[in-house]
LOMILUM-137594 format. One record per atom (N, C-alpha, C): atom name; residue number from 1; y, z, x; residue in three letters. Coordinates in nm, 2 decimals. Atoms other than C-alpha are relative to their C-alpha. Layout:
# residues N
{name = CA&resi = NUM&y = Y&z = Z&x = X&resn = ALA}
...
//
This chain:
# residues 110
{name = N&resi = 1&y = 0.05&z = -0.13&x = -0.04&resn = UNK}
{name = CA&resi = 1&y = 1.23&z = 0.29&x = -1.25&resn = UNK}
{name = C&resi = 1&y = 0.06&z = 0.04&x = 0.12&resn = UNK}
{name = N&resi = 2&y = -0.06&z = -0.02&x = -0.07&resn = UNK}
{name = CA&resi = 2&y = 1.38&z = 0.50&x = -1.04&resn = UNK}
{name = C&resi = 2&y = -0.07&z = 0.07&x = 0.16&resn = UNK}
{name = N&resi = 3&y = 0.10&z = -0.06&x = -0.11&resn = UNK}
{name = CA&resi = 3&y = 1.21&z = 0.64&x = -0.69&resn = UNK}
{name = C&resi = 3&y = -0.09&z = 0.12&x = -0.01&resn = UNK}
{name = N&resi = 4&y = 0.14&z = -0.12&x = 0.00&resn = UNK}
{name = CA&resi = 4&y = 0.89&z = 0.87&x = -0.70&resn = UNK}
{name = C&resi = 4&y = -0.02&z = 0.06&x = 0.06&resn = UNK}
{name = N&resi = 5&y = 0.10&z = -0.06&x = -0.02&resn = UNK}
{name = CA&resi = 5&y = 0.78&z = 1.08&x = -0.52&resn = UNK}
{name = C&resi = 5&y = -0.16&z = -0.03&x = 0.04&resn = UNK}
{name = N&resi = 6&y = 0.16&z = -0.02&x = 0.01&resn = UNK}
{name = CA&resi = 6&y = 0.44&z = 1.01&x = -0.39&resn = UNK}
{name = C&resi = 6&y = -0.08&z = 0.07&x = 0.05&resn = UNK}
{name = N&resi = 7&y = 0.07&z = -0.11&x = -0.11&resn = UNK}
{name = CA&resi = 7&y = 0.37&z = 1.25&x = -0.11&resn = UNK}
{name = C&resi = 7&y = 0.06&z = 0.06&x = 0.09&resn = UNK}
{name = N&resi = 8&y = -0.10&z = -0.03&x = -0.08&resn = UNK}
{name = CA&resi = 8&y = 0.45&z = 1.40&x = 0.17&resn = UNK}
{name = C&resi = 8&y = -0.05&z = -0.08&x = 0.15&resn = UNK}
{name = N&resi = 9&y = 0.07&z = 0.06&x = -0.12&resn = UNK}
{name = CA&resi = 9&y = 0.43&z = 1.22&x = 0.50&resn = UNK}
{name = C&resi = 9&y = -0.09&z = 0.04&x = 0.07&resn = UNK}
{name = N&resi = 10&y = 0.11&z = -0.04&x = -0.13&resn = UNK}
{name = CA&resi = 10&y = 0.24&z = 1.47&x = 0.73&resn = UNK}
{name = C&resi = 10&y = -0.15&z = -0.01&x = -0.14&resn = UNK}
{name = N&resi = 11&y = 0.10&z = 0.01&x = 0.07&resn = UNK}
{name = CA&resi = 11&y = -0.03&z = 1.40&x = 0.43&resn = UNK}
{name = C&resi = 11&y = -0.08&z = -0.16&x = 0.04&resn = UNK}
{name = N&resi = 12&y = 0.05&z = 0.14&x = -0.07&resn = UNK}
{name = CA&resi = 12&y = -0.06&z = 1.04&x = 0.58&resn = UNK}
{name = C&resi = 12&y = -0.07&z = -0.01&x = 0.12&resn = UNK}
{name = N&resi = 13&y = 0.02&z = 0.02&x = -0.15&resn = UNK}
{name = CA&resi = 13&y = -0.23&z = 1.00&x = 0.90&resn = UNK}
{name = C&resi = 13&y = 0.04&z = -0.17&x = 0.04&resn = UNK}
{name = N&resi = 14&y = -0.08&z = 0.17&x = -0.01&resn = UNK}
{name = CA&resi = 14&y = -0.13&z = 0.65&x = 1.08&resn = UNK}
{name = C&resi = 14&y = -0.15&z = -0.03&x = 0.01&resn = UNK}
{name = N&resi = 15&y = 0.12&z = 0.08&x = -0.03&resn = UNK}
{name = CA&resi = 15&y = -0.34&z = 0.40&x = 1.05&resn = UNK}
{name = C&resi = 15&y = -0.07&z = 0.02&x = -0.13&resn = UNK}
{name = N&resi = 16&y = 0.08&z = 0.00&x = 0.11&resn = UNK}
{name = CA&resi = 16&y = -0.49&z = 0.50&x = 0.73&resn = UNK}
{name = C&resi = 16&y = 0.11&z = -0.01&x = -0.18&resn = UNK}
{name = N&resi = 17&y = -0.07&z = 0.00&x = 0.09&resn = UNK}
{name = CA&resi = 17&y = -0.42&z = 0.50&x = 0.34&resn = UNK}
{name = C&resi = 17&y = -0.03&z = 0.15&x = -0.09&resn = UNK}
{name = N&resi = 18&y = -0.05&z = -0.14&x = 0.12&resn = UNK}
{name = CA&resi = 18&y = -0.35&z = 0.75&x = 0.02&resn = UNK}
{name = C&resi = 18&y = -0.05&z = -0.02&x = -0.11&resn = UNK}
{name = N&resi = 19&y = 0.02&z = 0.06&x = 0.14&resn = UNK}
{name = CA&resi = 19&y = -0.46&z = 0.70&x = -0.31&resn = UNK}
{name = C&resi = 19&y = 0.10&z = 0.09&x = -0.08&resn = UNK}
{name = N&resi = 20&y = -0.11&z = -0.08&x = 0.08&resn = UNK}
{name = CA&resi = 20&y = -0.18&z = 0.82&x = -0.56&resn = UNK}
{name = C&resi = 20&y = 0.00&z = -0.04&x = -0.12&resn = UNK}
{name = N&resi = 21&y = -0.07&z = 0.06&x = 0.19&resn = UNK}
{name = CA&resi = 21&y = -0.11&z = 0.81&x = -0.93&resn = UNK}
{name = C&resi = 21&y = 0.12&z = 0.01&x = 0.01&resn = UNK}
{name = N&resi = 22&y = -0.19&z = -0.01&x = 0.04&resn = UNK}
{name = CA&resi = 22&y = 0.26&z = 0.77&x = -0.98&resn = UNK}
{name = C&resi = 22&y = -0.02&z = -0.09&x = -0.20&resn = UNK}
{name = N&resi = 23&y = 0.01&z = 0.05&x = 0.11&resn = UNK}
{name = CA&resi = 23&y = 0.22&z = 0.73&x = -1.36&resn = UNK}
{name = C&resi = 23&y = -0.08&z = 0.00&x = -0.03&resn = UNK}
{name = N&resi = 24&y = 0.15&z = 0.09&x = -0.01&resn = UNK}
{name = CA&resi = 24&y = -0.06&z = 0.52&x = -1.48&resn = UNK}
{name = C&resi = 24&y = -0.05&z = -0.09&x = 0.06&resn = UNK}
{name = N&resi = 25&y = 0.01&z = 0.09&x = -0.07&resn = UNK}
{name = CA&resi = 25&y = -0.04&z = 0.31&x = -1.20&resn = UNK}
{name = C&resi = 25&y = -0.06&z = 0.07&x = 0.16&resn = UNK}
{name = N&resi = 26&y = 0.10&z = -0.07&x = -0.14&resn = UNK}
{name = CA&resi = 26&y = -0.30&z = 0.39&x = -0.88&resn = UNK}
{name = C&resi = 26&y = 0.08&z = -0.11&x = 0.09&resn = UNK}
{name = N&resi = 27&y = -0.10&z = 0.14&x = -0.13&resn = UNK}
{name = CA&resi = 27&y = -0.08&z = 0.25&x = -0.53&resn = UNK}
{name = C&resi = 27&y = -0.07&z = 0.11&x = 0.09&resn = UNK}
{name = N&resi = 28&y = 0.11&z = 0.00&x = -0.14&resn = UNK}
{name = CA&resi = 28&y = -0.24&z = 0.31&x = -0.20&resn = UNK}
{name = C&resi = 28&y = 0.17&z = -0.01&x = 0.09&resn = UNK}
{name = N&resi = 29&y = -0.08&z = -0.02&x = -0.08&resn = UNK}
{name = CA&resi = 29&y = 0.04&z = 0.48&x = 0.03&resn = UNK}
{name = C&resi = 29&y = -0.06&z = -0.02&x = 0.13&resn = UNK}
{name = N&resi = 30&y = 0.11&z = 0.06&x = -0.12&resn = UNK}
{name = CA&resi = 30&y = -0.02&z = 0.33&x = 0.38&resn = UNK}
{name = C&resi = 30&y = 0.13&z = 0.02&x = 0.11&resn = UNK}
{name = N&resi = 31&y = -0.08&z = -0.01&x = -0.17&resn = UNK}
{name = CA&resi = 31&y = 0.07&z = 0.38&x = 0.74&resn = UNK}
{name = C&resi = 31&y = -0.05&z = -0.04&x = 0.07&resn = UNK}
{name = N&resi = 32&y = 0.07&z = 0.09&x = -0.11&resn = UNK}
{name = CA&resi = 32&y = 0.04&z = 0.13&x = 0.96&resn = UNK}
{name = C&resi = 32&y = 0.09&z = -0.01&x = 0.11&resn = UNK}
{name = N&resi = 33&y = -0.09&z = 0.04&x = -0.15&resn = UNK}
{name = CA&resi = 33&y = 0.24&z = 0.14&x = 1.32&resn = UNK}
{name = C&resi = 33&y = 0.10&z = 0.09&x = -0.03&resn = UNK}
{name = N&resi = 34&y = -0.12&z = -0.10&x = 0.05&resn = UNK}
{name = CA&resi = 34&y = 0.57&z = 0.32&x = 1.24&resn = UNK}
{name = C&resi = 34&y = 0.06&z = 0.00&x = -0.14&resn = UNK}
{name = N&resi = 35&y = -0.07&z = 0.02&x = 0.10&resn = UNK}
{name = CA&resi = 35&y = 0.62&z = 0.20&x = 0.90&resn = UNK}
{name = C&resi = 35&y = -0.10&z = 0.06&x = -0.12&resn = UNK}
{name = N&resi = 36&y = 0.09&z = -0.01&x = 0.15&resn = UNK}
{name = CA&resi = 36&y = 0.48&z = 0.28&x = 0.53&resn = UNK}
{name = C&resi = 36&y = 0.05&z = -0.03&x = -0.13&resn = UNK}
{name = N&resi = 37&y = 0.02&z = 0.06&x = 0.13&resn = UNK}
{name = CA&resi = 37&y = 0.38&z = 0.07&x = 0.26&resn = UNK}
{name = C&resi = 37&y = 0.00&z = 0.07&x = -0.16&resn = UNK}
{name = N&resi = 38&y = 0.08&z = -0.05&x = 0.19&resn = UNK}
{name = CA&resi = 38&y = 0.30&z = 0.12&x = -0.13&resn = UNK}
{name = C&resi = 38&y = -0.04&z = -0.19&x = -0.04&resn = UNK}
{name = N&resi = 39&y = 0.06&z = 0.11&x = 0.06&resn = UNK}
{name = CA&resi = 39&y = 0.08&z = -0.14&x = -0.26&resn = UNK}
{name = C&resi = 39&y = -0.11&z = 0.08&x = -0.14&resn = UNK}
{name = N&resi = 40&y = 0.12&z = -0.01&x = 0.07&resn = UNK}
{name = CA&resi = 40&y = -0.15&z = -0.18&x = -0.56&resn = UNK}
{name = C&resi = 40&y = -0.13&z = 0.04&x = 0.06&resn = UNK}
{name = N&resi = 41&y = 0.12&z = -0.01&x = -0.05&resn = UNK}
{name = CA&resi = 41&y = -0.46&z = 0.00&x = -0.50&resn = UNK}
{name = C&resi = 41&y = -0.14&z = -0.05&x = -0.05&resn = UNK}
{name = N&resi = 42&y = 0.13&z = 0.06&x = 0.06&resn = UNK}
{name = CA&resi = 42&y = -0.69&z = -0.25&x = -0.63&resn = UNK}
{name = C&resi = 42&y = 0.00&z = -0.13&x = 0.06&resn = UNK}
{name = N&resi = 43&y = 0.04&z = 0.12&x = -0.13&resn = UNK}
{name = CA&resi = 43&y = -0.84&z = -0.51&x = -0.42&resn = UNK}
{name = C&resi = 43&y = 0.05&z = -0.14&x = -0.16&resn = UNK}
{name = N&resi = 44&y = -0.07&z = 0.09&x = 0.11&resn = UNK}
{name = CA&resi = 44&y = -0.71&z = -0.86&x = -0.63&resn = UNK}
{name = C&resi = 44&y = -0.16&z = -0.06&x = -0.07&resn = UNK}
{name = N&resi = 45&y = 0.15&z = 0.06&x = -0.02&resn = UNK}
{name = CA&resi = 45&y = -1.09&z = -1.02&x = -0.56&resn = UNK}
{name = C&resi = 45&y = -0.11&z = 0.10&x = -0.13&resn = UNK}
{name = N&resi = 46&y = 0.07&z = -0.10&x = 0.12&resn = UNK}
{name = CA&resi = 46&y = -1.28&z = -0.67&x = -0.73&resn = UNK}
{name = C&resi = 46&y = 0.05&z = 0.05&x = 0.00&resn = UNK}
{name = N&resi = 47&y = -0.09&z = -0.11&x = 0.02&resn = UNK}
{name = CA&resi = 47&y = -1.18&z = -0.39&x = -0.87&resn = UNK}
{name = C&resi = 47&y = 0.02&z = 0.10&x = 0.07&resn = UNK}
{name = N&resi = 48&y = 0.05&z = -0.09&x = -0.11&resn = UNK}
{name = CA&resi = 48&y = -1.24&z = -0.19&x = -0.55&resn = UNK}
{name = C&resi = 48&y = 0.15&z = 0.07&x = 0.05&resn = UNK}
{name = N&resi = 49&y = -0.13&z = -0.05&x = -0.07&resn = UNK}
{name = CA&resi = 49&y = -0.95&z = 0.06&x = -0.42&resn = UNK}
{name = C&resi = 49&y = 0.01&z = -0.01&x = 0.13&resn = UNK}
{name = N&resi = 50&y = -0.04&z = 0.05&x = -0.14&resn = UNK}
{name = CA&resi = 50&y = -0.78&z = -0.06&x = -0.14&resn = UNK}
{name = C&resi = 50&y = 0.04&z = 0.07&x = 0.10&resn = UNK}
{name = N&resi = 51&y = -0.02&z = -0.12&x = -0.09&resn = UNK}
{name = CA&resi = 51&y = -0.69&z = 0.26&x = -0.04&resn = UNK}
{name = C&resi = 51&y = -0.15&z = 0.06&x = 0.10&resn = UNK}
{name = N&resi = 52&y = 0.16&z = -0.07&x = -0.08&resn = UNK}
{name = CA&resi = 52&y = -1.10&z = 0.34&x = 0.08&resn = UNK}
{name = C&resi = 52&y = 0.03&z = -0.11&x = 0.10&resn = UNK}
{name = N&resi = 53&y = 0.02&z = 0.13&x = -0.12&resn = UNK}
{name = CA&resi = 53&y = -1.04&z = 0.02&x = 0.33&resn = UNK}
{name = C&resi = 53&y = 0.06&z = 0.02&x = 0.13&resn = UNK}
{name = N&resi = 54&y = 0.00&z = -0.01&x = -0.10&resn = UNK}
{name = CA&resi = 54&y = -0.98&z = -0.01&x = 0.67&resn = UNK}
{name = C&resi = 54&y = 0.17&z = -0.05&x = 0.04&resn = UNK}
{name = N&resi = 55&y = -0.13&z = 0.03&x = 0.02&resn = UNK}
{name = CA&resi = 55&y = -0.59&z = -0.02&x = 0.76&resn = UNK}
{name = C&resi = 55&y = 0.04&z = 0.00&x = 0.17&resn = UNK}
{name = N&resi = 56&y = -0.04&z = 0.01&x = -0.16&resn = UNK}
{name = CA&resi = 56&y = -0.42&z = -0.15&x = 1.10&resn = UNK}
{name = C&resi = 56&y = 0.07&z = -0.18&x = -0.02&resn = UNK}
{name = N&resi = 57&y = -0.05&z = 0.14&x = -0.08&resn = UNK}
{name = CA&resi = 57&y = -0.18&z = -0.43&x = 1.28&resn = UNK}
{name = C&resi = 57&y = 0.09&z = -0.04&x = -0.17&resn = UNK}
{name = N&resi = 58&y = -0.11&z = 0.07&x = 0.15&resn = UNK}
{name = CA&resi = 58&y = 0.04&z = -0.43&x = 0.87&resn = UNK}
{name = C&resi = 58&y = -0.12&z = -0.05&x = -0.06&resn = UNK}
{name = N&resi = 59&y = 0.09&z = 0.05&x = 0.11&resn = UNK}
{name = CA&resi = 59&y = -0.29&z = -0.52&x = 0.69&resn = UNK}
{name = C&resi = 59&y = -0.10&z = 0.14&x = -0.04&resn = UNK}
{name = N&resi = 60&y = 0.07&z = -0.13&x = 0.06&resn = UNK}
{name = CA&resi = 60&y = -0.52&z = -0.32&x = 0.49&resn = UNK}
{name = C&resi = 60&y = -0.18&z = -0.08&x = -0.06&resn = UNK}
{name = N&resi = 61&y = 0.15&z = 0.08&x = 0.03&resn = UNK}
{name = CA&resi = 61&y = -0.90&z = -0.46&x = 0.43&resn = UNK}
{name = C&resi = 61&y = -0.06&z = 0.07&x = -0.11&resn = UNK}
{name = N&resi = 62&y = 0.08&z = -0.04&x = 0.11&resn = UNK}
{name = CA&resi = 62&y = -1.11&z = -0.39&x = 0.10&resn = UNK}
{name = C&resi = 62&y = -0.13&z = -0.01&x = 0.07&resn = UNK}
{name = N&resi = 63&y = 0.09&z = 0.00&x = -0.10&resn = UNK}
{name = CA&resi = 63&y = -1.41&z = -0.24&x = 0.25&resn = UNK}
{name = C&resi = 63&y = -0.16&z = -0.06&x = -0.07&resn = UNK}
{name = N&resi = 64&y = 0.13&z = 0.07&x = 0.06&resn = UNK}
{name = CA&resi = 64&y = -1.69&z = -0.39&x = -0.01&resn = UNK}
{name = C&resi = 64&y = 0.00&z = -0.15&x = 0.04&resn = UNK}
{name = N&resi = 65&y = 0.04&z = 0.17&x = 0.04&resn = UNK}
{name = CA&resi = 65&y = -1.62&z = -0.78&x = 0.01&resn = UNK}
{name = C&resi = 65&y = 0.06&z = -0.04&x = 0.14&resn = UNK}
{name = N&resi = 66&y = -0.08&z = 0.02&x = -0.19&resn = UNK}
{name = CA&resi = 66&y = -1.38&z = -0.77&x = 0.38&resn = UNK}
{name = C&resi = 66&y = 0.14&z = -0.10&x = -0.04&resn = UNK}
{name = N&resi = 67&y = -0.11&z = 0.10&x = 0.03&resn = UNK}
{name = CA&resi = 67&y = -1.09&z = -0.96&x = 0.18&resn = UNK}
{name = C&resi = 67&y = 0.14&z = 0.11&x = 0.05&resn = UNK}
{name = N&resi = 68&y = -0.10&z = -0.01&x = -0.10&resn = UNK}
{name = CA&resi = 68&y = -0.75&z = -0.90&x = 0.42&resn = UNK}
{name = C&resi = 68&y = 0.12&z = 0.01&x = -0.10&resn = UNK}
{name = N&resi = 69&y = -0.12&z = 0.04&x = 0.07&resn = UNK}
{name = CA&resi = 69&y = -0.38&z = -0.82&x = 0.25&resn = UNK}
{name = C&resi = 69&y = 0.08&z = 0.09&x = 0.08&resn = UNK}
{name = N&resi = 70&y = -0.08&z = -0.01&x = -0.14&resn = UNK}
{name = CA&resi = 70&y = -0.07&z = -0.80&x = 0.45&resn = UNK}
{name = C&resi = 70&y = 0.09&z = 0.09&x = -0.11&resn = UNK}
{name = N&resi = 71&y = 0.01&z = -0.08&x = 0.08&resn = UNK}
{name = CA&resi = 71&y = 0.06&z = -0.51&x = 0.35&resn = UNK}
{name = C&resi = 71&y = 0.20&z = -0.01&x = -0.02&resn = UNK}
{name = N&resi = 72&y = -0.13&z = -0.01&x = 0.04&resn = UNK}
{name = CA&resi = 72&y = 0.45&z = -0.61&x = 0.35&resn = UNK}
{name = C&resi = 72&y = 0.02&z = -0.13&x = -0.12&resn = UNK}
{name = N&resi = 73&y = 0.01&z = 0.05&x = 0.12&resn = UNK}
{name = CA&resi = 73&y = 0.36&z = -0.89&x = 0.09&resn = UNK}
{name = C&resi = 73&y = -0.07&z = -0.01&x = -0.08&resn = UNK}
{name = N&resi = 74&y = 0.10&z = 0.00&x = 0.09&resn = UNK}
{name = CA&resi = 74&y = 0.09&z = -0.83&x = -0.05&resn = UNK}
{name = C&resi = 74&y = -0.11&z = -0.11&x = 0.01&resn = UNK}
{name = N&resi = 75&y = 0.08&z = 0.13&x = -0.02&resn = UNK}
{name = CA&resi = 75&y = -0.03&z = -1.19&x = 0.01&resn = UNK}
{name = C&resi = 75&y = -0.19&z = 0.01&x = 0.07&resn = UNK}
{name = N&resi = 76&y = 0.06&z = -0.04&x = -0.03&resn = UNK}
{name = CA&resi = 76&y = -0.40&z = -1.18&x = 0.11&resn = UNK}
{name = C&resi = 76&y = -0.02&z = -0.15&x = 0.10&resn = UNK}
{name = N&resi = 77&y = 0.04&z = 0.07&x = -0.16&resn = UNK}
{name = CA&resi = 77&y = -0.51&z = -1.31&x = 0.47&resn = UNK}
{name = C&resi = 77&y = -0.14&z = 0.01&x = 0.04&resn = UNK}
{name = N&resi = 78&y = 0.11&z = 0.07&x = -0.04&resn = UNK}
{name = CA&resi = 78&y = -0.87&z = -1.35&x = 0.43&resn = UNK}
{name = C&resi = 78&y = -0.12&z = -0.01&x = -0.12&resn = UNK}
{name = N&resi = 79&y = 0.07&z = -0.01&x = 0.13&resn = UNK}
{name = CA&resi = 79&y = -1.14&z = -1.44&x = 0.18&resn = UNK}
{name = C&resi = 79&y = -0.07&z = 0.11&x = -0.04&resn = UNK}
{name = N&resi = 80&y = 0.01&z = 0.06&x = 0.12&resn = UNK}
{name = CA&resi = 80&y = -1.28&z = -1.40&x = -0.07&resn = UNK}
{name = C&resi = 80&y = 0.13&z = 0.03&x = -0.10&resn = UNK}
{name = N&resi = 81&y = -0.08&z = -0.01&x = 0.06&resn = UNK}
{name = CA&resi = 81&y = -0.95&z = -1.25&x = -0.23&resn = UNK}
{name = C&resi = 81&y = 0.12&z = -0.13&x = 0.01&resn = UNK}
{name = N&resi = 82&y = -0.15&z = 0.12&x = -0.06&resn = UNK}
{name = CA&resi = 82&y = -0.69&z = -1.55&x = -0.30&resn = UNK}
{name = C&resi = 82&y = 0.12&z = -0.01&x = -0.06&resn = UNK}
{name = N&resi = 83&y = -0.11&z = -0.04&x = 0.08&resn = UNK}
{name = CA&resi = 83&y = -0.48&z = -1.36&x = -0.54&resn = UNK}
{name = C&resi = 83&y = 0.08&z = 0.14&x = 0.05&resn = UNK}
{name = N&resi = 84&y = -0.06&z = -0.14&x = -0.03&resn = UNK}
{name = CA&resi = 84&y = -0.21&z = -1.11&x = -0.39&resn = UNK}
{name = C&resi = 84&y = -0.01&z = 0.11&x = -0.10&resn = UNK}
{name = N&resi = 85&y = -0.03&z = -0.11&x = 0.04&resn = UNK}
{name = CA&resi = 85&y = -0.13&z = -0.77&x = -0.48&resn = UNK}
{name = C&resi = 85&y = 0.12&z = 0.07&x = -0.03&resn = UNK}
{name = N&resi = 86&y = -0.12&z = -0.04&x = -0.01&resn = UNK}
{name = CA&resi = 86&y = 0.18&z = -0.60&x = -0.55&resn = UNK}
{name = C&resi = 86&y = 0.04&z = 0.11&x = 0.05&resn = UNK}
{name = N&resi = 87&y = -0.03&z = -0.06&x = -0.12&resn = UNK}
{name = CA&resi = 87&y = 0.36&z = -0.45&x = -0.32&resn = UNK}
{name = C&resi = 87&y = 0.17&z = 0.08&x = -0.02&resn = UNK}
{name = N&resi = 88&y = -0.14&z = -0.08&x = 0.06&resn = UNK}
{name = CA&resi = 88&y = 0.68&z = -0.18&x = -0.38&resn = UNK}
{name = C&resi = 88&y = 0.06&z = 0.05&x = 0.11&resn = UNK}
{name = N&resi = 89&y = -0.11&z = -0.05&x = -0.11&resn = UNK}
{name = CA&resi = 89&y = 1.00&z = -0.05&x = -0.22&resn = UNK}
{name = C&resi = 89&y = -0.05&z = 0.14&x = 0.00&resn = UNK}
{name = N&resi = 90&y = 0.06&z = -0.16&x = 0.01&resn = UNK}
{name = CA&resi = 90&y = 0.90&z = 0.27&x = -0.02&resn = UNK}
{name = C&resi = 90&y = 0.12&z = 0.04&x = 0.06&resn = UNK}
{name = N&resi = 91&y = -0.16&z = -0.12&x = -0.06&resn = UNK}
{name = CA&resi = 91&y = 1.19&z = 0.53&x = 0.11&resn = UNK}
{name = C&resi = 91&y = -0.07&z = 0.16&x = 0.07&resn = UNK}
{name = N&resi = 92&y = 0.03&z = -0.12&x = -0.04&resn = UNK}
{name = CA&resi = 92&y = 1.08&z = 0.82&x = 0.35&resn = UNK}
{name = C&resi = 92&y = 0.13&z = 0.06&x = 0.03&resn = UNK}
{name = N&resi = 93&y = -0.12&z = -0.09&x = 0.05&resn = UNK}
{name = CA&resi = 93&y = 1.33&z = 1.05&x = 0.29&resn = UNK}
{name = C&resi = 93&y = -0.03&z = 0.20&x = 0.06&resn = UNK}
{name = N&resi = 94&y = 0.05&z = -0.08&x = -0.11&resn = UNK}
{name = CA&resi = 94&y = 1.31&z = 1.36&x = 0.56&resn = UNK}
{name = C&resi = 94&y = -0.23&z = 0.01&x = 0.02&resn = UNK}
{name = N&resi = 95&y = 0.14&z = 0.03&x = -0.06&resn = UNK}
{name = CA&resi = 95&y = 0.93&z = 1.42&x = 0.53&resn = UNK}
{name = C&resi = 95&y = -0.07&z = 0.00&x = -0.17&resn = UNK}
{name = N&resi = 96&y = 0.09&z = 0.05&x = 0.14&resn = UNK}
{name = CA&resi = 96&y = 0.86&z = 1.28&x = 0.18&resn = UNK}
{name = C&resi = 96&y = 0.00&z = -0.12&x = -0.01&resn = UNK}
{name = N&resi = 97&y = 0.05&z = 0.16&x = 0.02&resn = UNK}
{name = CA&resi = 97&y = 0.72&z = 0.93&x = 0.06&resn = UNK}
{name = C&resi = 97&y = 0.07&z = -0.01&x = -0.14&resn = UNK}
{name = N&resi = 98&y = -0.01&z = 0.04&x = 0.15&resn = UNK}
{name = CA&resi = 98&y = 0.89&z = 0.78&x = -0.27&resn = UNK}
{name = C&resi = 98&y = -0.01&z = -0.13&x = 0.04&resn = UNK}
{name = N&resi = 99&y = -0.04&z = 0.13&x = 0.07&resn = UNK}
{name = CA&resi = 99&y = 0.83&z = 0.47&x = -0.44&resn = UNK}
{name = C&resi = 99&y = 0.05&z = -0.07&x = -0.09&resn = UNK}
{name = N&resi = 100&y = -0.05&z = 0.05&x = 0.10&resn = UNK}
{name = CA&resi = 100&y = 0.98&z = 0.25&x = -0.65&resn = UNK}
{name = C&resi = 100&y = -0.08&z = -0.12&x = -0.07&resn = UNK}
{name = N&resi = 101&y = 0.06&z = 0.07&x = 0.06&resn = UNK}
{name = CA&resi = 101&y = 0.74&z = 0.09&x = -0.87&resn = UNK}
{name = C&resi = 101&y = 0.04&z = -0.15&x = -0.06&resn = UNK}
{name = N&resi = 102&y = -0.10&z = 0.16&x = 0.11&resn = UNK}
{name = CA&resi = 102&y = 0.97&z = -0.19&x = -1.06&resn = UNK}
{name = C&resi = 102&y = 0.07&z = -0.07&x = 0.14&resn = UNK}
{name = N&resi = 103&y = -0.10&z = 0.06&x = -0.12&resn = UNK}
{name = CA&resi = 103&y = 1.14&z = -0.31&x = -0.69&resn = UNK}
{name = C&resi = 103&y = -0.11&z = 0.01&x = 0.12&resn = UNK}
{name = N&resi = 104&y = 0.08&z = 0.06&x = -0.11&resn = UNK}
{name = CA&resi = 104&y = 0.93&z = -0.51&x = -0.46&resn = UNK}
{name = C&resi = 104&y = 0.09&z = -0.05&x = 0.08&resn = UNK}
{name = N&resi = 105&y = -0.06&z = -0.07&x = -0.12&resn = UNK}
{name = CA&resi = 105&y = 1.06&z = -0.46&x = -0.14&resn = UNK}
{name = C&resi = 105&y = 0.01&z = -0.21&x = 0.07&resn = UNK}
{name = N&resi = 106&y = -0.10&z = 0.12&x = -0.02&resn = UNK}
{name = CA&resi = 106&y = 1.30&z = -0.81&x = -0.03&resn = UNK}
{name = C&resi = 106&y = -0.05&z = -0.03&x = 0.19&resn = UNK}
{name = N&resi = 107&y = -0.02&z = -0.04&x = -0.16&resn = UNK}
{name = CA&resi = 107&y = 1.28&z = -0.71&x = 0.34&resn = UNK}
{name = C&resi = 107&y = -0.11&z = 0.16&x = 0.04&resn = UNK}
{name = N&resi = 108&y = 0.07&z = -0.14&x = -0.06&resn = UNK}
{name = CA&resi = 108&y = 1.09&z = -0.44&x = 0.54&resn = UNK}
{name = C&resi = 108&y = 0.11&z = 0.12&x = -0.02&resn = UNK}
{name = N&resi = 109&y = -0.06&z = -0.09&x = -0.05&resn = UNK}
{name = CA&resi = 109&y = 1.18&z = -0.10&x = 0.50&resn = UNK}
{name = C&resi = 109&y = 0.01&z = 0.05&x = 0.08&resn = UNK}
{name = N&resi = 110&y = 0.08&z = -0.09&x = -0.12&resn = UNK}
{name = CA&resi = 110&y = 1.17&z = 0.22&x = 0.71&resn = UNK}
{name = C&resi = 110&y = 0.11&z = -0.08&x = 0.12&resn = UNK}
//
């Protein structure tokens, strides 16, 4: 798949997330410090969107159960979740967000 479209930056505030459909696939556009994510917006633990959670310091918290996931691998950094999430190449491109759904991101963008 080729890059999407998800938003537009000034729609982001820092420090918080986005809920987006690109597809049939719900991802949680995130701004944390100077950079921005795309991850799965579903906590791995419940089905809870990870986009309603609490976002700071590259992590993103699911705000029902408090399970931690680091938002450049998805990996999660605190219980009860102990299954990552998936995590996609983003491209801000003057003042738009795309992602690329099929290409998990090797290295930091941005």
């Amino acid at each position: 798949m080729a890059l999407v479209r998800a938003c537009a930056l000034r729609d982001l505030a820092r420090e918080s997330a986005l809920a987006v459909e690109i597809g049939r696939d719900d991802v949680a556009i995130v701004r944390s410090g100077e950079r921005v994510y795309a991850i799965a917006d579903e906590c791995s633990h419940a089905a809870i969107p990870l986009s309603e959670g609490d976002v700071g310091d590259g992590e993103i918290e699911c705000y029902l159960h408090g399970s931690r996931f680091d938002l450049t691998t998805g990996q999660p950094l605190g219980l009860p979740a102990t299954e990552p999430v998936a995590v996609y190449r983003v491209e801000v491109v003057g003042d738009d967000v795309f992602v690329d759904l099929e290409a998990q991101p090797d290295a930091p963008q941005n």
